[in-house]
C-alpha positions in Angstrom: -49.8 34.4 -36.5 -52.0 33.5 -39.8 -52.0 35.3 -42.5 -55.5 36.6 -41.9 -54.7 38.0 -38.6 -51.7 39.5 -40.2 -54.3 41.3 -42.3 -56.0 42.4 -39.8 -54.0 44.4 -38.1 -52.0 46.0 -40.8 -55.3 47.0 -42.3 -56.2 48.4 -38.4 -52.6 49.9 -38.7 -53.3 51.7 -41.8 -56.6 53.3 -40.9 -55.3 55.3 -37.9 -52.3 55.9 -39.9 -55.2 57.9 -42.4 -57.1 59.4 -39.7 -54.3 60.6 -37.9 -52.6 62.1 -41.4 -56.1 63.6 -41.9 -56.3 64.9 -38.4 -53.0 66.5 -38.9 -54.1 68.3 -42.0 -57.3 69.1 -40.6 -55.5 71.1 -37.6 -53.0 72.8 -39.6 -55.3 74.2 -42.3 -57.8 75.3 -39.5 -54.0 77.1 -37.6 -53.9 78.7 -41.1 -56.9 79.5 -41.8 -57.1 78.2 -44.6 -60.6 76.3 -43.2 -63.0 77.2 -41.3 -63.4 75.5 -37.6 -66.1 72.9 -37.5 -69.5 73.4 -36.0 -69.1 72.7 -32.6 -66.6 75.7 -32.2 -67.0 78.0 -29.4 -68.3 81.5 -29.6 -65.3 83.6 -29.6 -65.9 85.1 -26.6 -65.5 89.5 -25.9 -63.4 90.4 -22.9 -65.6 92.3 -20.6 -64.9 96.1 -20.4 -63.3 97.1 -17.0 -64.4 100.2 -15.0 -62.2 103.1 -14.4 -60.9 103.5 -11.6 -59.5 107.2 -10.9 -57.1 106.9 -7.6 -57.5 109.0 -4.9 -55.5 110.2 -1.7 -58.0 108.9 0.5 -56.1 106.0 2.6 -58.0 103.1 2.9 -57.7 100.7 5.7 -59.0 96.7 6.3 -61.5 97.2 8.8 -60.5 95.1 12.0 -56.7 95.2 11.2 -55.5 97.6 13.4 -55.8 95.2 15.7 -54.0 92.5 14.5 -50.9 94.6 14.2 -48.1 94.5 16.4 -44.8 96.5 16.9 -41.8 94.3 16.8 -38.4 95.9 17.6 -35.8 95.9 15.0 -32.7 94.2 14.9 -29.6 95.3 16.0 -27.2 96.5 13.5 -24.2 94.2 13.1 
């Protein structure tokens, strides 16, 4: 290889060695907080209230499955 292409790459080397070195910082000061996300963030989203449910002593049933069950006999005891 020439010099120049020797260069080349080493100075290719040495940028991604930067941007991941400022990638890295980037993430851990946004984990910190110590900076604020970029622009193209997400909302934060709000998790959507759930209705109360009070239980009652009403059984419910699937319709259409009592007739899908069967009766099978036990096993004997060994």
């Amino acid at each position: 290889m020439s010099r120049g292409t020797s260069c080349l790459f080493n100075l290719i080397t040495l940028v991604f060695v930067v941007l991941t070195v400022v990638v890295i910082a980037g993430a851990v000061a946004i984990a910190t907080d110590a900076m604020e996300p970029p622009f193209l963030a997400p909302d934060p989203t709000l998790v959507p209230p759930t209705a109360a449910v009070i239980p009652t002593l009403t059984p419910s049933t699937v319709p259409g499955a009592e007739e899908t069950l069967t009766l099978t006999p036990e096993a004997p005891a060994q």
